[in-house]
MIMIDREN-703125 format. One record per residue: residue number from 1; x negated, z negated, y negated of N, C-alpha, C, O in turn. Coordinates in steps of 0.001 Angstrom, whole numbers, padded with zeros to 6 digits, always signed. Last residue first. Example, Ala and Ser with C-alpha at 12.3 -4.5 7.8 and 13.67 -1.06 7.14 Angstrom:
# residues 2
2	-012850	-007080	+002250	-013670	-007140	+001060	-012900	-007870	-000030	-013409	-008039	-001138;
1	-013190	-007800	+005690	-012300	-007800	+004500	-013200	-007800	+003300	-014236	-008465	+003319;
# end
This chain:
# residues 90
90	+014123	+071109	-001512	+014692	+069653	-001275	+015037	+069051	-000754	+015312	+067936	-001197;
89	+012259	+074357	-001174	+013547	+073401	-001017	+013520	+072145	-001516	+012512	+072065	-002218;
88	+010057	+075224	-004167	+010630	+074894	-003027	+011510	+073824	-002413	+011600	+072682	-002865;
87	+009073	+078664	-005028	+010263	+077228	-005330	+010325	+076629	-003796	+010529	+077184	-002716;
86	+007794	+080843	-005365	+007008	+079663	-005722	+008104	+078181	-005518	+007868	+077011	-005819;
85	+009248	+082717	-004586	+008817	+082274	-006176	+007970	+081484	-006720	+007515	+081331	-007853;
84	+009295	+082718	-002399	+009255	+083651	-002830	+008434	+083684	-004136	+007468	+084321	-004557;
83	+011601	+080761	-002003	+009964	+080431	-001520	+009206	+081145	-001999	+008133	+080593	-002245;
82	+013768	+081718	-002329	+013102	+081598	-003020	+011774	+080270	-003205	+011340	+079437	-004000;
81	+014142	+085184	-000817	+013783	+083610	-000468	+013182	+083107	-001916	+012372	+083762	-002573;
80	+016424	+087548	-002422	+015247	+087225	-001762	+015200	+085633	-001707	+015964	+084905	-002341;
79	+019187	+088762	-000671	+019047	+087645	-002016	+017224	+087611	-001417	+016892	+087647	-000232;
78	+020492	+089390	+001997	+020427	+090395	+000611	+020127	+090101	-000418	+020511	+090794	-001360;
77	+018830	+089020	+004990	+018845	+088467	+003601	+019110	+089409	+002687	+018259	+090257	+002422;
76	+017452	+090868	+006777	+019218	+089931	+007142	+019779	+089762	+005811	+020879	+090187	+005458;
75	+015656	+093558	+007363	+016338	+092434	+006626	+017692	+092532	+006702	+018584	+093381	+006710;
74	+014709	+094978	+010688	+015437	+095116	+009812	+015803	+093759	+008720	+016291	+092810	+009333;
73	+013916	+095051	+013333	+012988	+094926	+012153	+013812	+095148	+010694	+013204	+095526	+009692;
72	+016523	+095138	+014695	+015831	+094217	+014738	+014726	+094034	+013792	+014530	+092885	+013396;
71	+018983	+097319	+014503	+017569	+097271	+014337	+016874	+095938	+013544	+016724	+095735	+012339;
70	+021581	+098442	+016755	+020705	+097626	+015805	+019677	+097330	+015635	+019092	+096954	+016650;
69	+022350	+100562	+018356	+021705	+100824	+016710	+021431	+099833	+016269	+020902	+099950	+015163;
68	+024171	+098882	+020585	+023086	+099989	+020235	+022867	+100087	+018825	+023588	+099315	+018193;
67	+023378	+095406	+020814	+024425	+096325	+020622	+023443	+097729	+020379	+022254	+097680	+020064;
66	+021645	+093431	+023124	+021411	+093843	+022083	+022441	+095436	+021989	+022336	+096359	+022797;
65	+021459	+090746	+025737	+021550	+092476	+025041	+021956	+092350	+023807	+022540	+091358	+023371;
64	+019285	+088921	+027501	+019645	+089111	+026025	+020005	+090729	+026118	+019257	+091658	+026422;
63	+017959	+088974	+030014	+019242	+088289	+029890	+019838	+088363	+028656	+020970	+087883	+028588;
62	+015838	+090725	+030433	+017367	+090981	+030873	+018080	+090449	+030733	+019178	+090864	+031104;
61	+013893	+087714	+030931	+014043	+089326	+030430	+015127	+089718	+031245	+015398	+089302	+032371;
60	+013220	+085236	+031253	+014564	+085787	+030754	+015107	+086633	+030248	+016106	+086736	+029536;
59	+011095	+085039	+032033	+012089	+084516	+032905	+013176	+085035	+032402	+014121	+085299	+033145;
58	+008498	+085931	+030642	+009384	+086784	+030647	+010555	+086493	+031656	+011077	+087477	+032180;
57	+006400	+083860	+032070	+006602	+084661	+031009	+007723	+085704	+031610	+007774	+086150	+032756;
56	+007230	+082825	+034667	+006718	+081810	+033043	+006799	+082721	+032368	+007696	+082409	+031585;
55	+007325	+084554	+036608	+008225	+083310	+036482	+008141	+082557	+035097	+008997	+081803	+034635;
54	+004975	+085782	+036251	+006315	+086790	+036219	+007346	+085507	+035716	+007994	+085510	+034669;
53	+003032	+084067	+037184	+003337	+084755	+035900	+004201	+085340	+035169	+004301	+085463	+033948;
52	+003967	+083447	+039992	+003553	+082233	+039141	+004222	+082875	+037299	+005146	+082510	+036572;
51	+003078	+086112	+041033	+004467	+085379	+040955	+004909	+084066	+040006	+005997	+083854	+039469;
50	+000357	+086465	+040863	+001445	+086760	+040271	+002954	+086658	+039854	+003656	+086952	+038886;
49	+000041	+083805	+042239	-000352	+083741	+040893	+000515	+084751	+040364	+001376	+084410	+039554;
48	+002388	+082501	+044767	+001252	+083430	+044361	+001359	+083773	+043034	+002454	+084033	+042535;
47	+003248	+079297	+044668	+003743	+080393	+044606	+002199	+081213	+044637	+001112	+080642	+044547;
46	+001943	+076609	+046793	+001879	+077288	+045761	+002414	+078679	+045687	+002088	+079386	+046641;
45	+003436	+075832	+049801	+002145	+076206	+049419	+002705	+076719	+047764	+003842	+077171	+047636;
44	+004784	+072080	+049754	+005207	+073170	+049787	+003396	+074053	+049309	+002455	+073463	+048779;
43	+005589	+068817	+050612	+004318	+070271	+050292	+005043	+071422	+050653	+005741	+071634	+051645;
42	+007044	+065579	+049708	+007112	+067254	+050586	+006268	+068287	+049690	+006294	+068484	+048475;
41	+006628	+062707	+050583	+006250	+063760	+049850	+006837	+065089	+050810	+006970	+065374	+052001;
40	+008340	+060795	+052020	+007732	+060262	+050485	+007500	+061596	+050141	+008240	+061908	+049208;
39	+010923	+060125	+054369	+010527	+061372	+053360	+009544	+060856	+051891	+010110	+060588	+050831;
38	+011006	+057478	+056269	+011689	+057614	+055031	+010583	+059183	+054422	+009420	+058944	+054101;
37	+009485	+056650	+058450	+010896	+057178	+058828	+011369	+057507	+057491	+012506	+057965	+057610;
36	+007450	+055101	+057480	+008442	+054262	+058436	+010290	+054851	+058061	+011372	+054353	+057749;
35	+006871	+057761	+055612	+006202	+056675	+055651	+007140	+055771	+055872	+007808	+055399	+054908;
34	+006395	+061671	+056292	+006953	+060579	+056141	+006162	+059253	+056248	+005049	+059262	+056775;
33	+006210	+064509	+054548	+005542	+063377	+054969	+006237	+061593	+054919	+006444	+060758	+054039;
32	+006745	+067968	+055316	+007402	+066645	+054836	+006087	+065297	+055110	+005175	+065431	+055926;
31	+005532	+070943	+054573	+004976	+070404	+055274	+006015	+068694	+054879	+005707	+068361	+053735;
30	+006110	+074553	+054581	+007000	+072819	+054251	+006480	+071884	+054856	+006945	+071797	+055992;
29	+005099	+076381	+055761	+005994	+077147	+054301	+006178	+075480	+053534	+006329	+075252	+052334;
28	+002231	+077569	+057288	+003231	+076414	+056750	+003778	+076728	+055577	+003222	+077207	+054589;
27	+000473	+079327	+056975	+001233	+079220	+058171	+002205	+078349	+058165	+003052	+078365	+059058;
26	-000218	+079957	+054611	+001152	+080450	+054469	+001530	+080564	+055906	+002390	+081336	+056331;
25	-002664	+079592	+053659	-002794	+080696	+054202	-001137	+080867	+054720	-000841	+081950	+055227;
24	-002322	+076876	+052647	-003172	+077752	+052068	-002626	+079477	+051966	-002348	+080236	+051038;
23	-001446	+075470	+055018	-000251	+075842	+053910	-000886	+076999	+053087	-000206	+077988	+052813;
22	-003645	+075130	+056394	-002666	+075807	+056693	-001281	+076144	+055731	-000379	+076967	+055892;
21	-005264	+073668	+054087	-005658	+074900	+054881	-004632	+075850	+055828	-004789	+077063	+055969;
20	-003383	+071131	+054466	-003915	+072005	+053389	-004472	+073242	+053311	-004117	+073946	+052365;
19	-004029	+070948	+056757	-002788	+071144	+056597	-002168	+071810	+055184	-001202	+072509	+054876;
18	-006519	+069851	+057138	-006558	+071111	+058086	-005223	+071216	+057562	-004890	+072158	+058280;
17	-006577	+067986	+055225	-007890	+069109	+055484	-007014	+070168	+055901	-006766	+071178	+055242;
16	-005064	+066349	+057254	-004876	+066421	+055458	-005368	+067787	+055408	-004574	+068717	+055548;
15	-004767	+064488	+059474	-005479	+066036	+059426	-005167	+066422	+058112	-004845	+067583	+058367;
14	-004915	+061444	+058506	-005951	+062326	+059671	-006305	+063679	+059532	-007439	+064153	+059468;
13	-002516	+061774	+056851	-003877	+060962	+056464	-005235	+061685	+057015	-006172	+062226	+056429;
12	-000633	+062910	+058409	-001041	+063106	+057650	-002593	+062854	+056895	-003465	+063648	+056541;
11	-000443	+060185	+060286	-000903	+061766	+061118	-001689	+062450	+059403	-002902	+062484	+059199;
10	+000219	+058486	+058116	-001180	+057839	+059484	-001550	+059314	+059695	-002667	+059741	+059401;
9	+002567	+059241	+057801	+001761	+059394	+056463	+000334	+058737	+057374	-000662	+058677	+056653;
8	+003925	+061920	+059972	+003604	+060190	+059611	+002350	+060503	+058509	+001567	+061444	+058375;
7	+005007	+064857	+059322	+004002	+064619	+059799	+004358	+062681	+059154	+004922	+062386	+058101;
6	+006482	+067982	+059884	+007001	+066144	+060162	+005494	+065758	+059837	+004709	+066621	+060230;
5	+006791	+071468	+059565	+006184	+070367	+059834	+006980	+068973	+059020	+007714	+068927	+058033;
4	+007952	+074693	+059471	+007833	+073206	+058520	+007891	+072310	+059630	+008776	+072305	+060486;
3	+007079	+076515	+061358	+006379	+076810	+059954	+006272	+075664	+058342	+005627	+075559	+057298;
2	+006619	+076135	+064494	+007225	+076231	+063067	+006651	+076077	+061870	+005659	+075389	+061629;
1	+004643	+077563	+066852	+004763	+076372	+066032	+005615	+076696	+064804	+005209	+077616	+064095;
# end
């Protein structure tokens, strides 16, 4: 059996349970659902959690470089803020 499925939103309806349970377990990668021949939903199974995590945090590690010796904990400002003082903007 292939792994992406057709199903009528009637078929669907019927075995829901059991298709959900098969996407679960990653016998189904795509399940489509159609309603008079037209695509309304497509299922897909959930990434795996780790994967989930990797994808949200840190998507864009490696994409920033940074020249050698510069040091990031370092002051930008050669004037102090003068928030500093008690002053504030306008």
């Amino acid at each position: 059996m292939s792994p992406f499925q057709t199903y009528s939103a009637t078929e669907f309806k019927a075995k829901c349970l059991d298709i959900l349970d098969r996407l679960a377990t990653r016998e189904l990668i795509q399940v489509k659902v159609t309603k008079r021949g037209k695509t309304v939903a497509i299922l897909n199974p959930p990434d795996e959690e780790t994967m989930t995590v990797q994808n949200l945090h840190g998507f864009m590690r490696g994409s920033v470089l940074t020249p050698p010796g510069l040091d990031l904990t370092a002051p930008v400002l050669d004037e102090p803020l003068s928030a500093m003082h008690g002053e504030l903007a306008e």
